[in-house]
DRENMIZA-254690 format. One record per residue (C-alpha): residue in one letter; x, y, z. Coordinates in steps of 0.5 Angstrom, whole numbers, plus 2048, in hexadecimal, padded with zeros to 3 digits. Layout:
BEGIN
  code  east  north   up
     a     X      Y    Z
...
//
This chain:
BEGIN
  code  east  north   up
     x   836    7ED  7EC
     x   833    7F4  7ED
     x   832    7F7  7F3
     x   82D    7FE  7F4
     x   830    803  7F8
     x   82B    804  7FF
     x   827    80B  7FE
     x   82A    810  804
     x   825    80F  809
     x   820    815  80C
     x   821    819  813
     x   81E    815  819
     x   81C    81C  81C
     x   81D    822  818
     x   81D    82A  81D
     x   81B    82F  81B
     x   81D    835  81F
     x   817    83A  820
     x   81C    840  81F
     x   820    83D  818
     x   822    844  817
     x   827    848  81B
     x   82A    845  822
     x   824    840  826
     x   823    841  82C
     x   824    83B  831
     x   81D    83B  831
     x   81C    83B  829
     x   820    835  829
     x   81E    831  82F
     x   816    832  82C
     x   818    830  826
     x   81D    829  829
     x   816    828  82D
     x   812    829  827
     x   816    823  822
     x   816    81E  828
     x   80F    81F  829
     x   80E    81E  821
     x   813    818  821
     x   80E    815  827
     x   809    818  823
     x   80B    813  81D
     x   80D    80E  820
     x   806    80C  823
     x   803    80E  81C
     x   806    808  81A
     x   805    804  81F
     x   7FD    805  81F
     x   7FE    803  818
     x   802    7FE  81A
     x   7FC    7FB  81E
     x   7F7    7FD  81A
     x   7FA    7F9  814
     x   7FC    7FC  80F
     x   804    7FF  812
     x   809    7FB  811
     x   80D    7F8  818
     x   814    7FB  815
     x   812    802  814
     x   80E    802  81B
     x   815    7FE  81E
     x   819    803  81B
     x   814    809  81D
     x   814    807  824
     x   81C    806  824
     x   81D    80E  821
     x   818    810  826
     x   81B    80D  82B
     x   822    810  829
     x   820    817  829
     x   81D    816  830
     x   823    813  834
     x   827    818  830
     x   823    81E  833
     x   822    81B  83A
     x   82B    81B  83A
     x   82B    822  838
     x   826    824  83D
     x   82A    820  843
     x   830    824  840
     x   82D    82A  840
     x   82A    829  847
     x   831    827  849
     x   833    82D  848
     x   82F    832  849
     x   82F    82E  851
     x   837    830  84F
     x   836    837  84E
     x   832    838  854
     x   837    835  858
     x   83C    83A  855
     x   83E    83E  85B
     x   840    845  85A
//
């Protein structure tokens, strides 16, 4: 008995910073994190209307939807973080 190997598996969500050149601003990037949330959502609903519409398949929709839902608890902690600690810095007695 034969088993094929399993194909490596695309990105869930790809960045692609505004300034790939160089050193990025905090800005560049935090655009370009904003824009690859939004693309993954983006996606994710695509396939969930097409799902709806009846011509998507319920596993890419379920497995869309989990990668978005990844990416957004991914960027919501970063964020609680980097909340944290600025409200640290500004703390910061000097």
């Amino acid at each position: 008995m034969t088993i094929a190997p399993i194909s490596a598996l695309a990105p869930a969500i790809v960045l692609h910073p505004a300034q790939p050149s160089g050193n990025p601003s905090f800005a560049a990037v935090f655009e370009g994190t904003v824009d690859g949330l939004a693309r993954g959502l983006a996606a994710a609903d695509t396939k969930a209307a097409a799902l709806a519409a009846g011509t998507g398949s319920i596993a890419d929709a379920a497995v869309a939807r989990a990668k978005a839902d990844v990416a957004l608890e991914i960027a919501a902690v970063a964020a609680s973080r980097l909340s944290g600690a600025i409200t640290t810095m500004m703390q910061t007695q000097v």
